[in-house]
N, C-alpha and C positions, 0 to 999 in steps of 0.2 A: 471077716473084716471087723477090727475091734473099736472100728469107730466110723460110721454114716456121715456122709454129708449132703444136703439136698439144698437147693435155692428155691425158695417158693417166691417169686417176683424180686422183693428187694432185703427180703431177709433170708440167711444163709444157717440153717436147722442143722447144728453139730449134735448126733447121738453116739453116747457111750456105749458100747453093742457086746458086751459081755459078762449077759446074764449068768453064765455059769458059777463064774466069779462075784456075783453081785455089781459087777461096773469095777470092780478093783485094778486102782491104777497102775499097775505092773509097767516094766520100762516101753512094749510093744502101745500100750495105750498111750502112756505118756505121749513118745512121739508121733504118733497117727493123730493127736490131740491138736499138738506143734503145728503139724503139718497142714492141718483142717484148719486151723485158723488163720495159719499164714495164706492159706490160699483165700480165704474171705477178707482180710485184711489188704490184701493186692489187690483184690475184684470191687473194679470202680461201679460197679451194677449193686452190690451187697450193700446196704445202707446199715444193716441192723444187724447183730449175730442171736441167737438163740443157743443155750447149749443144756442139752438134757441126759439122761440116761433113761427115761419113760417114765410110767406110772409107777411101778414096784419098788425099781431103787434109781438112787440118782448116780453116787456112790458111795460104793462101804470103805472107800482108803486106799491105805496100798496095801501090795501083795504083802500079807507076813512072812510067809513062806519064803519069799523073793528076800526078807530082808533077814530074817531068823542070824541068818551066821553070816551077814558081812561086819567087816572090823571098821573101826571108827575110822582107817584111811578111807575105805571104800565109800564111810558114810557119809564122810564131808565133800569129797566127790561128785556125791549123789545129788546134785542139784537141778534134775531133769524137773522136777511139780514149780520150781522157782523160775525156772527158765519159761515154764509153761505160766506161767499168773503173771511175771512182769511182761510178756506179750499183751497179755488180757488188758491190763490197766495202760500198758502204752500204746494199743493200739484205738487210732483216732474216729474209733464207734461206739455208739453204744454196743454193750455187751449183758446179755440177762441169764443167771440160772434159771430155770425150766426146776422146779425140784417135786418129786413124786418120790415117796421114801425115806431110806435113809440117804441123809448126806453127813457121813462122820470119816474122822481123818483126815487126809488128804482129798476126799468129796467134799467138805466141807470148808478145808483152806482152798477149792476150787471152787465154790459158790462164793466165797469171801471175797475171792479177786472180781469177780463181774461188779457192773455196775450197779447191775437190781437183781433182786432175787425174788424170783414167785413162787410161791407154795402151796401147794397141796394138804389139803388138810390129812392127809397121811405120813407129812413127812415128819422128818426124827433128823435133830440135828443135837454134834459134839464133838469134842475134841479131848479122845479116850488114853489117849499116848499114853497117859502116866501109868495107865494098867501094866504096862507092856514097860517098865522103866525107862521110857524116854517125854521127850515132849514134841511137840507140833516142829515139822521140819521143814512145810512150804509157805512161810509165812502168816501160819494159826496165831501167833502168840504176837504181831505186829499188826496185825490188820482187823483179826475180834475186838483185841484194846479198842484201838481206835473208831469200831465200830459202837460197841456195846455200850463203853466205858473199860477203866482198867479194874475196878471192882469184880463186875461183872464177869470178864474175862478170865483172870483169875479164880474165880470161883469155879468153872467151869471147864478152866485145863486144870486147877489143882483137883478136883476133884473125879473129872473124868466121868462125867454125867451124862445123861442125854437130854435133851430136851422137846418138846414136841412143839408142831406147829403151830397153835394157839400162844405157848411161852414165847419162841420164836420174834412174833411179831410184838410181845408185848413188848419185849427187851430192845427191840430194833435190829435184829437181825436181818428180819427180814421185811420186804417193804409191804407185802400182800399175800393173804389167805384164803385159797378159793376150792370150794369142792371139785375131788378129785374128778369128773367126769364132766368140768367145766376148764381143767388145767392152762390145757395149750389154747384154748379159743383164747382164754382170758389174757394170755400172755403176749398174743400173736395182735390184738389189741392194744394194750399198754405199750406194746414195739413199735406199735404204726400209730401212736399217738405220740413218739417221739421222733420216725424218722421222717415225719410227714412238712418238720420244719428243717431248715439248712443245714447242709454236712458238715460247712468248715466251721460254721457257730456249733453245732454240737458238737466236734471235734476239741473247739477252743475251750469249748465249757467243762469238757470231759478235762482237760488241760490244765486249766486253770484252776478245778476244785483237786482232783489229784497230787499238784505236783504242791498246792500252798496248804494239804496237809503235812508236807514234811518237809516245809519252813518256817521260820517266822514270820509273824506275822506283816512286818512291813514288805517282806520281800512277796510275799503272797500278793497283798495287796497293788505290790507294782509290777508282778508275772499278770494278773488279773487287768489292770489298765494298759499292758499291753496290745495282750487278746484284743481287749474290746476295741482299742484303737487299731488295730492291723483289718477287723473285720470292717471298718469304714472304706477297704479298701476293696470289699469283694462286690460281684454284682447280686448277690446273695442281697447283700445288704440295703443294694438299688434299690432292688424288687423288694424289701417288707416292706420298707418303709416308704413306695411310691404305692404299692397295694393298697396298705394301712389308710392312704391319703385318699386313696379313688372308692375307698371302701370295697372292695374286693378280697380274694384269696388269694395270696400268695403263690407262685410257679417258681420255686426253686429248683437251682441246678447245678447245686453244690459248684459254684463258681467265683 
């Protein structure tokens, strides 16, 4: 099975299950990937997703082997890690890499699509393409930018470097740095310190910073006053703001 999936209450623990390979995304993972997160995406129970490959590696890429002699029809084709990330970013959860290891290649244009990324202080992150004469193919080269900076990014596919977990968070890659035998607590945490507030306001929020990076800015700003006006309409929003008033905790019910 080249990819786990378990519910622990309200979060849904997607594992990358092919050690042999290092976690290498070959086309069977890809879509066991697809699959496992359409199914937590559908499941009105899953508030939060988690997506790891364990302690050692998170993933080393794709298959080389799988990719060595396909021809540029086949590669432009080859849009299964694309199909897999714009899931990630459109689908209305949080979404978090789990990272223990390496995350370079295609692991790491798949830590780039989540929401947050946690790390291990063993992980190793880049984007090595140019070694291999090509560059980043599931979104490396649009989404580091935008993370990092385009300095940054740059520097780091031209060059074809690795970087460890400590650079990692200096650069912003990543949001958080925790000892590896502290990994999942710390993660399983930070998840339930997000889905503990509204589904459709987290949905909207995941929404509205997403889609108004890649517009202008006035148009961002009026997807953004939508949002916030359509959530006047939930009971979600009854309840914070009657809680807020009576000084209590909130009972949300993603409504």
């Amino acid at each position: 099975m080249p990819v786990k999936y378990e519910r622990h209450d309200s979060i849904a623990l997607i594992t990358i299950n092919r050690p042999e390979a290092k976690n290498a995304l070959n086309d069977q993972v890809r879509e066991s990937l697809y699959e496992a997160l359409s199914r937590a995406a559908g499941d009105g129970a899953v508030r939060g997703v988690m997506i790891t490959g364990g302690k050692e590696v998170f993933s080393a890429g794709a298959d080389i082997q799988a990719l060595a002699g396909a021809t540029a029809v086949q590669a432009l084709y080859r849009r299964s890690l694309q199909r897999l990330v714009r899931l990630i970013e459109e689908m209305p959860k949080p979404v978090m890499a789990v990272i223990g290891g390496y995350a370079i290649g295609g692991g790491c244009e798949l830590a780039l699509a989540c929401d947050i990324r946690i790390a291990a202080e063993n992980a190793v992150f880049g984007q090595p393409e140019i070694r291999l004469g090509i560059i980043p193919g599931g979104g490396g080269t649009q989404r580091l930018a935008r993370l990092v900076g385009m300095g940054r990014a740059k520097d780091l596919i031209f060059s074809g470097r690795l970087i460890e977990a400590a650079e990692a968070l200096r650069i912003g890659l990543v949001e958080a740095v925790v000892p590896l035998e502290e990994l999942f607590l710390a993660a399983e945490e930070k998840m339930r310190s997000y889905i503990r507030h509204g589904a459709v306001a987290l949905g909207a929020a995941k929404l509205a910073i997403n889609t108004g990076m890649n517009v202008d800015r006035q148009s961002g700003d009026v997807l953004e006053n939508l949002c916030f006006s359509l959530l006047f309409a939930t009971a979600d929003q009854k309840e914070g703001m009657r809680a807020f008033l009576e000084k209590r905790k909130p009972v949300f019910k993603g409504e």
